[in-house]
DOFIRO-818929 format. One line per field, with one value per residue (C-alpha): residue in three letters; x, y, z; residue number from 1. Coordinates in Angstrom, 1 decimal. Example, Ala and Ser with C-alpha at 12.3 -4.5 7.8 and 13.67 -1.06 7.14 Angstrom:
# DOFIRO-818929
fitor <- [ALA / SER]
u <- [12.3 / 13.7]
v <- [-4.5 / -1.1]
w <- [7.8 / 7.1]
lumpa <- [1 / 2]
//
This chain:
# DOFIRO-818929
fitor <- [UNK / UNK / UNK / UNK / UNK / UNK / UNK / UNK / UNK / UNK / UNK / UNK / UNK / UNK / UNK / UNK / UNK / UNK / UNK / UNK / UNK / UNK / UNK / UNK / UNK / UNK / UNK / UNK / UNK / UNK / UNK / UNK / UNK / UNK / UNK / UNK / UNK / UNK / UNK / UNK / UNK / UNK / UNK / UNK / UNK / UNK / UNK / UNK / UNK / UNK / UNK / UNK / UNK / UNK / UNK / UNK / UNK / UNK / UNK / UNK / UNK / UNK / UNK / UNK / UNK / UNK / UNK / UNK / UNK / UNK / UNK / UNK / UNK / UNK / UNK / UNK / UNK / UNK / UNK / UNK / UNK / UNK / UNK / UNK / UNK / UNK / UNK / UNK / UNK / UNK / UNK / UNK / UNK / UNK / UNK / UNK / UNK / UNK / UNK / UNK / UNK / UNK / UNK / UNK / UNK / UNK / UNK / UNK / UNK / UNK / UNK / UNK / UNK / UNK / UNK / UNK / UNK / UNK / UNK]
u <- [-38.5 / -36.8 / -33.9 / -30.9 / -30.7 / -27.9 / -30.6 / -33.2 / -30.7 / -30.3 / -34.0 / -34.9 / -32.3 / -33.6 / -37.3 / -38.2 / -41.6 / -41.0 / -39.3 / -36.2 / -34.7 / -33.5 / -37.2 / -39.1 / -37.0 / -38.0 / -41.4 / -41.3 / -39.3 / -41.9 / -44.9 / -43.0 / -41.8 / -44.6 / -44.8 / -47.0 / -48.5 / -47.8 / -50.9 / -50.4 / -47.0 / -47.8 / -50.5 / -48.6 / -45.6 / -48.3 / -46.7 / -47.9 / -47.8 / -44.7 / -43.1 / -43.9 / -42.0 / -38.8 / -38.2 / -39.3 / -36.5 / -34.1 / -35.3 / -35.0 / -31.8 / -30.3 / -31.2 / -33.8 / -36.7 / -37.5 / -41.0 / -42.0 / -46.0 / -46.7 / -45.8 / -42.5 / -40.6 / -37.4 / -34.1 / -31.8 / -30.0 / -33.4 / -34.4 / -30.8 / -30.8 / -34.7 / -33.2 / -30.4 / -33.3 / -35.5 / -32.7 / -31.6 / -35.2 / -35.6 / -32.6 / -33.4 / -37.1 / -35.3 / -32.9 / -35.6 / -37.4 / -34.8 / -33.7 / -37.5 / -37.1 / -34.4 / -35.2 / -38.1 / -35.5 / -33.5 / -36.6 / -37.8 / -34.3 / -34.2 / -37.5 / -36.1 / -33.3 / -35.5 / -38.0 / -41.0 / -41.8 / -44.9 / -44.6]
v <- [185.2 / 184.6 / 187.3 / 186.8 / 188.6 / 191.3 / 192.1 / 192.6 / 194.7 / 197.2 / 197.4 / 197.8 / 200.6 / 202.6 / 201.7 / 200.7 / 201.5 / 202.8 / 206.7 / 206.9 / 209.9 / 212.1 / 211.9 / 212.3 / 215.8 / 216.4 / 216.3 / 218.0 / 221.2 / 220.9 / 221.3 / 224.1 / 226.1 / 228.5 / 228.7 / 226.4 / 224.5 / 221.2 / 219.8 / 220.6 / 219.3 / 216.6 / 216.1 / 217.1 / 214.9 / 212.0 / 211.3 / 210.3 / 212.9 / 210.7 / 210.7 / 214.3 / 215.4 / 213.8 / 214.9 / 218.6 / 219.0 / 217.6 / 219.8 / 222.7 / 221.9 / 221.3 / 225.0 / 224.2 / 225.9 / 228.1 / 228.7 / 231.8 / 232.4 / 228.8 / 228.6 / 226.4 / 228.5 / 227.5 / 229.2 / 230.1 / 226.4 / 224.9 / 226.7 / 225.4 / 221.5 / 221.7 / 222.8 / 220.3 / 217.6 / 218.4 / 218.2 / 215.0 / 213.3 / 214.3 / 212.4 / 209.9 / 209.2 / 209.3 / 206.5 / 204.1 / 204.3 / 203.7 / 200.5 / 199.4 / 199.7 / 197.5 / 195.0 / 194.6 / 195.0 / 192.0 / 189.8 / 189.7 / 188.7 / 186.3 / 185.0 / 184.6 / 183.1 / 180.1 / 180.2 / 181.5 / 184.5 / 185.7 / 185.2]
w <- [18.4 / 21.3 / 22.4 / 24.3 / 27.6 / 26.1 / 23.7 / 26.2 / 28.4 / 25.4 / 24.7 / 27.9 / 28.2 / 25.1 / 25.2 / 28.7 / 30.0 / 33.8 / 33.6 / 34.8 / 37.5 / 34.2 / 32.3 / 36.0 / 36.4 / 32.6 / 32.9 / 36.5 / 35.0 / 31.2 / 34.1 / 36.3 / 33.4 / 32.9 / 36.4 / 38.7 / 41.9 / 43.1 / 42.0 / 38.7 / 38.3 / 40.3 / 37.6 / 34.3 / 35.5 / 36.4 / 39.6 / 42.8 / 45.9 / 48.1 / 44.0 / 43.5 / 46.8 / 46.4 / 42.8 / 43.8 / 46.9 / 44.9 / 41.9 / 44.6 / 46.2 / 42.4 / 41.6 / 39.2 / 40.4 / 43.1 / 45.3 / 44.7 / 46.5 / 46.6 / 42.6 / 41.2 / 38.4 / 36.6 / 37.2 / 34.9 / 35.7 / 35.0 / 31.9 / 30.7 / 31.9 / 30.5 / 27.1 / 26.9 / 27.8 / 25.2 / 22.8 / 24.8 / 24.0 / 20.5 / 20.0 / 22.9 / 20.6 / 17.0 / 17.7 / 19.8 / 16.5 / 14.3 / 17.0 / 16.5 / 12.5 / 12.6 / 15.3 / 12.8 / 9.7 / 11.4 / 12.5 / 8.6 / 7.4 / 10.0 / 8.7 / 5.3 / 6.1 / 8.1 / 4.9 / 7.8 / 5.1 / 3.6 / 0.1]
lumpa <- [1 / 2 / 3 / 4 / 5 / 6 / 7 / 8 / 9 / 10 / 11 / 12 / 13 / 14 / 15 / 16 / 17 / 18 / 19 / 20 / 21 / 22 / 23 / 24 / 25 / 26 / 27 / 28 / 29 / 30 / 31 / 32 / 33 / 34 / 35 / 36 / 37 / 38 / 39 / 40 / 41 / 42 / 43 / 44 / 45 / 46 / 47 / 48 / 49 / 50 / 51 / 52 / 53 / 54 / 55 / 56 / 57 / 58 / 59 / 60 / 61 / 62 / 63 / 64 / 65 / 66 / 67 / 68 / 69 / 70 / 71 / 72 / 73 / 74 / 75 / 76 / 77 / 78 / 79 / 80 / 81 / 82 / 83 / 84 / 85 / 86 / 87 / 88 / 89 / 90 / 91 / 92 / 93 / 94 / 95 / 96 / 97 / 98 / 99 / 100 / 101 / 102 / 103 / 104 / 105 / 106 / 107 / 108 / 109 / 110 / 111 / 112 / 113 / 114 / 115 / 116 / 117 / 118 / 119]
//
């Protein structure tokens, strides 16, 4: 089934397959919250060394984490922006599923409509 380009725009925008900035900074702060090196959030956060050091000054100069003996910990700023994320991508997840069940919902009704159905 073919899709117009508004359609692609909004799927792309829910359920695109490259992070954005706001889920790179997620991942960064869900790797640095127990405390840890730059290899290992570079590693949980699966991103590339040049990647890994812009997203960790500006986590830095944001006031998300601080450097304490070569380990990255959360501040009080990141522990909260960290908890409104997670909230943010339960909600984020929920309703790219629910867009999936009825893009599916919408391509059978379109079938039936055409008579391409399984009977």
């Amino acid at each position: 089934m073919l899709q117009s380009y508004s359609e692609m725009g909004r799927r792309n925008l829910l359920v695109g397959k490259n992070r954005d900035r706001v889920r790179i900074i997620g991942d960064i702060l869900e790797a640095a919250a127990p405390g840890a090196s730059k290899t290992r959030i570079m590693l949980s956060a699966r991103l590339s060394f040049a990647l890994l050091e812009k997203y960790l000054n500006l986590v830095t100069e944001s006031g998300f984490v601080r450097v304490e003996n070569f380990r990255y910990r959360l501040t009080e700023r990141g522990r909260e922006f960290l908890k409104q994320y997670r909230s943010f991508e339960d909600r984020y997840t929920k309703a790219s599923m629910l867009l999936e069940a009825l893009s599916s919902e919408r391509e059978q009704l379109s079938r039936v409509i055409t008579g391409n159905h399984p009977t």
